[in-house]
N, C-alpha and C positions, 0 to 999 in steps of 0.2 A: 504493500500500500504506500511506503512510504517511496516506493519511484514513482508512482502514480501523480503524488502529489507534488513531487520537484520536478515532473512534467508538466502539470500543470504551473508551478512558476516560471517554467521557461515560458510558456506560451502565454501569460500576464506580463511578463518584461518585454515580449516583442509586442505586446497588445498597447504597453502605456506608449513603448518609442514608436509607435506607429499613431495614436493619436486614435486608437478604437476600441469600446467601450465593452464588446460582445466578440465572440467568434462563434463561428454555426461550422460546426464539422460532420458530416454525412458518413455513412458505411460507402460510399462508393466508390469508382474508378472516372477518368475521362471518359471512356469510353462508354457508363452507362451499360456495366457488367452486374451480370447477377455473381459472378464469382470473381473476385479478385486477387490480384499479385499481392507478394506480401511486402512487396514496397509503397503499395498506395494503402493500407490499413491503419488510414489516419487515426478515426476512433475507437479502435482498439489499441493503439498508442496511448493515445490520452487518457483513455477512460478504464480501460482493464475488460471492458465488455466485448463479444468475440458473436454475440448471437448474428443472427442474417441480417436485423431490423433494427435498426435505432441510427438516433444524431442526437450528439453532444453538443450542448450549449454553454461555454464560458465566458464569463463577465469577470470583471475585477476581483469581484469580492465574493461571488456564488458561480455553481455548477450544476447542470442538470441534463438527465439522459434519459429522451423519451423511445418507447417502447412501447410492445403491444403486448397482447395478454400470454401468449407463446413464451415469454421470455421474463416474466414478471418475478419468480423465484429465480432463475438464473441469474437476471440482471439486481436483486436484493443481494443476493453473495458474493459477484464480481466488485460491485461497486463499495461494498461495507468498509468505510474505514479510510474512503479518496478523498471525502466532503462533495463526491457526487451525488445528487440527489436523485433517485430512480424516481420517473417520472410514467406514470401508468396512463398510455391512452387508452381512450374510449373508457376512464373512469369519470362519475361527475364533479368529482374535485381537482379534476388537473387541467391547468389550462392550457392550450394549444403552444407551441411554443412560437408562435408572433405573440400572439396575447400576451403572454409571460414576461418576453421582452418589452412589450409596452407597458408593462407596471414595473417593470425593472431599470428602465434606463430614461433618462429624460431626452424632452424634447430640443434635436439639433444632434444628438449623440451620433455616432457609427456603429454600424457593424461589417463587421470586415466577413470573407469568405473566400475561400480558392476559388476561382473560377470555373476552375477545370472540372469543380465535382459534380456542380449544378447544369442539367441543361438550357437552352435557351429561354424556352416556356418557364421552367421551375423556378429560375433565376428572377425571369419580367414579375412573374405571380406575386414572387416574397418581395421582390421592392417595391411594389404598388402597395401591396401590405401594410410593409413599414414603412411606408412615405403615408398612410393615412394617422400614424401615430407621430409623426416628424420624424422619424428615423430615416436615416441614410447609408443604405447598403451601397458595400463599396466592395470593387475587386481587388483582393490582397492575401496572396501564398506566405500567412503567420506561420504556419505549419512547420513549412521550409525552415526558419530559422530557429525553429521549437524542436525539432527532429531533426539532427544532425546524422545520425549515425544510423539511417536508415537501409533496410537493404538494398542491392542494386537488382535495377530489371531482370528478368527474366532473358536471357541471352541463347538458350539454346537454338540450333538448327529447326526451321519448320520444313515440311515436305511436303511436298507435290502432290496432291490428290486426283489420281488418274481417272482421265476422262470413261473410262470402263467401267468406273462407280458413279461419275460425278453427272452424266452423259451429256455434256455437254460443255464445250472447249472455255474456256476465258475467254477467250477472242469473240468466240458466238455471245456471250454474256455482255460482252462488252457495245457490240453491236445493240442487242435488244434494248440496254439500260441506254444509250444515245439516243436512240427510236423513242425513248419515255422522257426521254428530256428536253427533247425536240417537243414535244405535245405539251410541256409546259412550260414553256418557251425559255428554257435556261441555258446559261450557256457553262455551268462549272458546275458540278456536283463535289459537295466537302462529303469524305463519308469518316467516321469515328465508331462505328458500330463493328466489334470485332466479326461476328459472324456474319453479317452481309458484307464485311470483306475477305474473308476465307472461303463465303462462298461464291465474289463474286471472279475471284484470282482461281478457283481452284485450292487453295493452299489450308493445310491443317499443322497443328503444331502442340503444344505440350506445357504454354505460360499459365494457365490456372488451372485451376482442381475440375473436373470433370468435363469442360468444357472444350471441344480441341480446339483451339483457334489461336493468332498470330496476333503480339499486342502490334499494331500498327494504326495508321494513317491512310486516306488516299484521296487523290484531288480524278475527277475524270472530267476530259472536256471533248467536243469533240473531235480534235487533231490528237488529244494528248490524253495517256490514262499514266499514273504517277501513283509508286504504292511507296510511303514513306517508315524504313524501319528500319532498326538497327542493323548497322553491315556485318555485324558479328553471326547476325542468325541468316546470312547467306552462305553458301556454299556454290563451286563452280557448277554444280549442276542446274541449284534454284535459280541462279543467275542467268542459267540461259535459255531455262525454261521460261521466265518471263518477258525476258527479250524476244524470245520465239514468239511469245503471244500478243507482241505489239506495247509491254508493259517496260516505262520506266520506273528505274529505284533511285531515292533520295534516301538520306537520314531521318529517324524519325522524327526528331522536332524539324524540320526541315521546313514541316507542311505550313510553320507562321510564317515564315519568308516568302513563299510560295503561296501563302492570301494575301499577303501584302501588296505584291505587287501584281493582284488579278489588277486586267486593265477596267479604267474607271464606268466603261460604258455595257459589262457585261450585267447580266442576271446572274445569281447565285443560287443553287436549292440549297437549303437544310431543310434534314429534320427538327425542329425545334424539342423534339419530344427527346430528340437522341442525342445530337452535337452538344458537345459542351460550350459554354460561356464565354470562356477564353477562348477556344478557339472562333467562335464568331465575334469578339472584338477585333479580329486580326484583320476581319473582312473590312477591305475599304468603305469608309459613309458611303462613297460617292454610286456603289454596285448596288444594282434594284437587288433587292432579298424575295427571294420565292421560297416558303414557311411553309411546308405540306409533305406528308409520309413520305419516306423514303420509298423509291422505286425498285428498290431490290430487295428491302423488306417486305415487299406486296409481289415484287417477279419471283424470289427463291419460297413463297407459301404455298407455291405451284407446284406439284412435285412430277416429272417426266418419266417417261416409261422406266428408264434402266431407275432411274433414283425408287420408284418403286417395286421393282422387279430385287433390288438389292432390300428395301424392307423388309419384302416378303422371306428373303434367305435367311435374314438376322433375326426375324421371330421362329424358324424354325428350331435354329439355333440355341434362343434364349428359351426354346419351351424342351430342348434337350434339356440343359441346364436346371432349370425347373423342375421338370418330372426328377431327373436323380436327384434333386436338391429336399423337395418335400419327402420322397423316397427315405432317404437317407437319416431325415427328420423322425419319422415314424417309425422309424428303424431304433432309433439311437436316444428315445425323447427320457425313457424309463431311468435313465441311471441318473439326472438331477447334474448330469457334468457342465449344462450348455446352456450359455444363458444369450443372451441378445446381441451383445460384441462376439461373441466366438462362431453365434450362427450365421453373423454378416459376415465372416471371413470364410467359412466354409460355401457359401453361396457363392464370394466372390473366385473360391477357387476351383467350382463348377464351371462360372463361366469364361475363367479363362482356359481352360481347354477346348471353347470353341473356335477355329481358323478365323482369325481377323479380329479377335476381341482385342480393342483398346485400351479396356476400360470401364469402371461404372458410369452411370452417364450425370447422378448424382449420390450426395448421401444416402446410404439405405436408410430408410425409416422402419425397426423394427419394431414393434409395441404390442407386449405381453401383456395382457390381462388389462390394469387401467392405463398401463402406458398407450395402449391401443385407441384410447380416447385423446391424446394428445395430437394433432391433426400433423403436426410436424416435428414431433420427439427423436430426438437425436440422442442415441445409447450411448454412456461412458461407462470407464469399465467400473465407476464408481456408483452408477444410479442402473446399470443393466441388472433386471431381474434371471432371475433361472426359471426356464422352461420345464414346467412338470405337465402330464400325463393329464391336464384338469384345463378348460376354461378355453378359450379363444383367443387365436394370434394375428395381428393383422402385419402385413409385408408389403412393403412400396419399394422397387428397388428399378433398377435398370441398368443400361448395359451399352457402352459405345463400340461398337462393330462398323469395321469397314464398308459392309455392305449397310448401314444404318445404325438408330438409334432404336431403343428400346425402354420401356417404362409402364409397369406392371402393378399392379396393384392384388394379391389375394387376401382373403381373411379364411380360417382355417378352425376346425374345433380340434382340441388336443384333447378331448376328454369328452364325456355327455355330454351337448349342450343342453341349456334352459330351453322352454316353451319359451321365453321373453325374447331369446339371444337370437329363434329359428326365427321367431315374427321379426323380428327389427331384419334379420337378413335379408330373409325372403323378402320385404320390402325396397330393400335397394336395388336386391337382383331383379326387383321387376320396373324398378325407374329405370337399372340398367338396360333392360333389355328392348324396354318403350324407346326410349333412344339409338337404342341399335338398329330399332326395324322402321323408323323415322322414315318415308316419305315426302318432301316437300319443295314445293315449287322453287326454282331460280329467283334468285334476289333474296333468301330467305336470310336472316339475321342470326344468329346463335342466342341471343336475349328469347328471340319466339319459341325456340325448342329446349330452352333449361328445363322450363314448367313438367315436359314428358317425363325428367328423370326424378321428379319431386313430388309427380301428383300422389302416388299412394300413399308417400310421408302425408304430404299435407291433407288426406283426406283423416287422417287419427290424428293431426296435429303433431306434425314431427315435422321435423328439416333440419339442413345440414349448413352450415358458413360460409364454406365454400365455394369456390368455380367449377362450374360440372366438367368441363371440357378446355383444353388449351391445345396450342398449336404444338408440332416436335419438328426438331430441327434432322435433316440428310445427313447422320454422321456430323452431327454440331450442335447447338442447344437442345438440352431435352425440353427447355419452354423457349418454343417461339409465337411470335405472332403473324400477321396482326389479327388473326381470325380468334374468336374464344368461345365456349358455351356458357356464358352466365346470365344471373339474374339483370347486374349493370348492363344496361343500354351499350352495343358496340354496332358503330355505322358499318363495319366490315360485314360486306355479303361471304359465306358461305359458296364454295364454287370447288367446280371437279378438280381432281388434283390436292386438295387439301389435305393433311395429313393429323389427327386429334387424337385425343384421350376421350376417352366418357368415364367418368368418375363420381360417381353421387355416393355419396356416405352416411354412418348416421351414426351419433358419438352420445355416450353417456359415462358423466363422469367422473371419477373415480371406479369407476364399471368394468367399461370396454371399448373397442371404435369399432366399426364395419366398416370398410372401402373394397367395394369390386372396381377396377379397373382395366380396361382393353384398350386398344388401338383401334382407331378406324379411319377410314380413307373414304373421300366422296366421290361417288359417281353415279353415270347418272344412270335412270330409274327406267322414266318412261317418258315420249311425247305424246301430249295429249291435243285438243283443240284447243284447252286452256294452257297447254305454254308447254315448255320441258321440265321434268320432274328428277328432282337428286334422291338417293338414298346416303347410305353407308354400309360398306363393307368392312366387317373386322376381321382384323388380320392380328393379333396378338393368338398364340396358341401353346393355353396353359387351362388347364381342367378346373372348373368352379365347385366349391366343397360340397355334395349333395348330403352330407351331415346335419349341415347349416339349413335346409331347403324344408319349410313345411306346404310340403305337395300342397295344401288344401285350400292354401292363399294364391295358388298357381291356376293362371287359365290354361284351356287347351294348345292357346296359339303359343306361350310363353314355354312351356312343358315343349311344344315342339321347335321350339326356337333353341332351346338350352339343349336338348335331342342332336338338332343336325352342328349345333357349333362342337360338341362334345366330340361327334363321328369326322371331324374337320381336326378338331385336334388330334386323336389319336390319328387318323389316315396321315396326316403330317410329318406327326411326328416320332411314329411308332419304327417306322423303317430304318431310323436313325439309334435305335436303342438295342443294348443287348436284351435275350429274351425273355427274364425275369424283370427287367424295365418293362415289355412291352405287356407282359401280364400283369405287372398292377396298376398300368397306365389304364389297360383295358378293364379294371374294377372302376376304376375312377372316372370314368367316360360310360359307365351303362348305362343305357337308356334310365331316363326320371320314369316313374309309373306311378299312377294313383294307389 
């Protein structure tokens, strides 16, 4: 605790010679990473907190670090003892932290912030904010001079990811993203987003935790595509791969010299949602600014025949894995040896035996008994319970493979379950399954089709917090967008080619949690008089607990839907197992029967 807190006087010493009252430090990257390098882990510097969610706020004389309910015990322990005050959103005693700051500092003050952490949008948002209290937010890297001895980037070599998985060249990519910039009328695209640029070069790499992507930069116009990164993570090969593909290399800070001197009379895209702060100060006043999605965020949501043809291999793959992994579980649950850290290592060394495995695609979330109601519990070998022979397990895991991305969700009985445990199941499995066999028109919205994976909760009065559906990335984020299935309003149409989750849950607790989870992919359906019609096909193949299943809440159509998906995994996946796998594969895939 006590380096905690002579961190925080270093960053009050460069807070008073700077002439600012507050600092606002983010969990984020430039780039607007869900996972990050451990060189930009500002407030886990600062503050001693490590969870996914929070930003620290320091003022002269007070500290506070706001969070959500996920993290409210965790972030009590980290912080005990820094003078950082854990700060509980969505409680009704804590106030937002603008609010907070406008009872905390007077009017005329600053508050200073990196640039680099906040995007465009998030950045205008909080200074219209604090400019209604008189505050004055200003761009200034306090940090920098508060954290000397940070570590250095991420250096290693990225590699080439071959157009035989990728299906389609850089050069071709580059083409179509010109074609989208031409229609809004831009003459420079800034891109900051790491995996719209790994996927639009082609290139994968190895800089943060689960994610493969290359921390870089890239400017594209249309004479000139420009990828700015370290020269250290080239190699004569990458080097001439992207010279082959019409791509120059800079340094990675390169890319402020290189907005500086765009010329005065072009257009500019960002994403405001994605680019950072800093880096569009760099952009000349005098360049019109074009503010709207990025066009490769919306062209890579597409997904092309080989990019799904390679899915389809990596869930065969991940439901080998699977079947020996629950196998092995049921096998080995009686002795009391294996608790929720030991079964995520043993899962993980399932699926590195399949050709092409990278990697998890993110933390496993293992959650035994009430940890299972934790919606995003994270095991240490300090809070991991041991798996007995008794009660319900729920597993969220996934898996980066060359041929694609994977992310699974089972829940499983280890023992009897309750009448309460089979109803609350069977309930999800059948929001799950409403949303599987989803029919609906072109232009449809993900907001109009949450309600399918919720009605049976809501009709007893149950529901779950979460997003029922998110995007997944080719062998690159397991959450991408822009497409989602939630409650929140999202203007992204649904369209063939999209690649989701369906995930509906339902938690009680100190109890237990449910989540079934699959993959599914849109296509289309039918043409009618009234328009063209999409479905979804899923494509995750891993067998759903019929333990958990009370038939009697089950329709006929659902009974037959759980039927042919079961006769789809095992045919999938059974030719890949030895023959004691494929016999208790074929238990666990028997037909459901009244």
């Amino acid at each position: 605790m006590e380096q905690i807190i002579t961190r925080l006087a270093k960053l009050r010493k460069a807070m008073i010679k700077a002439g600012v009252s507050a600092c606002i430090i983010p969990g984020t990257d430039p780039h607007a990473s869900e996972y990050i390098a451990e060189y930009w882990k500002e407030r886990v510097w600062i503050s001693g907190f490590n969870g996914s969610a929070g930003t620290a706020v320091v003022t002269l004389d007070k500290a506070g670090l706001w969070t959500d309910s996920r993290y409210f015990l965790q972030g009590a322990e980290q912080l005990a003892g820094t003078g950082i005050e854990l700060m509980k959103m969505g409680q009704p005693e804590t106030l937002d932290m603008i609010s907070w700051l406008g009872t905390e500092l007077k009017t005329g003050e600053r508050v200073g912030v990196n640039a680099q952490m906040f995007s465009v949008n998030g950045f205008a948002a909080m200074k219209a904010d604090l400019k209604m209290s008189g505050i004055e937010l200003v761009s200034i890297d306090l940090m920098a001079q508060a954290w000397t001895d940070r570590p250095s980037l991420p250096l290693k070599p990225f590699f080439v990811f071959d157009t035989k998985y990728a299906g389609k060249s850089a050069s071709d990519k580059l083409t179509e993203l010109r074609a989208e910039l031409k229609k809004a009328r831009a003459d420079v695209f800034v891109m900051s987003a790491l995996d719209d640029i790994a996927w639009l070069f082609n290139i994968r790499g190895n800089d943060v935790d689960y994610n493969p992507v290359v921390i870089a930069y890239a400017l594209v116009a249309a004479d000139k595509a420009t990828l700015f990164i370290s020269p250290e993570k080239l190699t004569a090969e990458t080097s001439a791969y992207l010279q082959a593909e019409g791509v120059t290399v800079a340094p990675y800070l390169g890319v402020y010299d290189a907005l500086k001197v765009v010329e005065a009379d072009k257009a500019v895209l960002v994403d405001g949602a994605k680019l950072n702060q800093s880096l569009f100060e760099a952009i000349p006043a005098s360049c019109a600014i074009r503010n709207t999605m990025s066009p490769v965020f919306k062209l890579k949501s597409i997904k092309n025949d080989v990019e799904m043809a390679g899915y389809r291999r990596a869930m065969v793959k991940d439901g080998v894995a699977l079947t020996r992994f629950f196998k092995w579980l049921e096998e080995n649950l009686k002795g009391g040896k294996h608790t929720e850290v030991t079964i995520d290592r043993k899962l993980y060394e399932f699926r590195s035996q399949q050709a092409g495995f990278m990697g998890e695609s993110f933390g496993t979330i293992a959650g035994y008994g009430p940890h299972g109601a934790i919606v995003h519990y994270s095991a240490t070998p300090e809070s991991a319970s041991t798996l007995k022979p008794d009660g319900i397990f729920l597993l969220d895991s996934g898996g980066q493979y060359l041929d694609g991305t994977t992310d699974i969700t089972r829940t499983i009985a280890l023992g009897t379950p309750t009448v309460q445990q089979k109803i609350d199941f069977t309930l999800v499995l059948k929001g799950h399954i409403a949303l599987s066999m989803a029919i609906f028109p072109t232009g449809t919205r993900g907001s109009q089709l949450d309600v399918l994976a919720r009605k049976a909760m809501w009709d007893l009065g149950l529901n779950y917090g979460h997003g029922t559906g998110h995007g997944v990335g080719h062998f690159l984020n397991v959450h991408e967008g822009p497409q989602s299935i939630r409650a929140e309003e999202n203007p992204v149409v649904l369209q063939v080619g999209m690649f989701m989750s369906n995930e509906p849950g339902l938690y009680r607790t100190n109890e237990y949690g449910i989540r079934t989870e699959n993959l599914i992919h849109i296509v289309p359906a039918q043409k009618t008089e009234f328009g063209q019609f999409l479905k979804f096909e899923t494509v995750t193949l891993c067998y759903i607990d019929q333990l958990l299943i009370d038939v009697d809440l089950m329709s006929d159509e659902e009974i037959e839907w759980l039927n042919n998906y079961h006769k789809k995994v095992y045919d999938s996946v059974a030719p890949n197992l030895e023959a004691d796998e494929r016999e208790w594969l074929s238990r666990k895939c028997a037909k459901l029967k009244r």
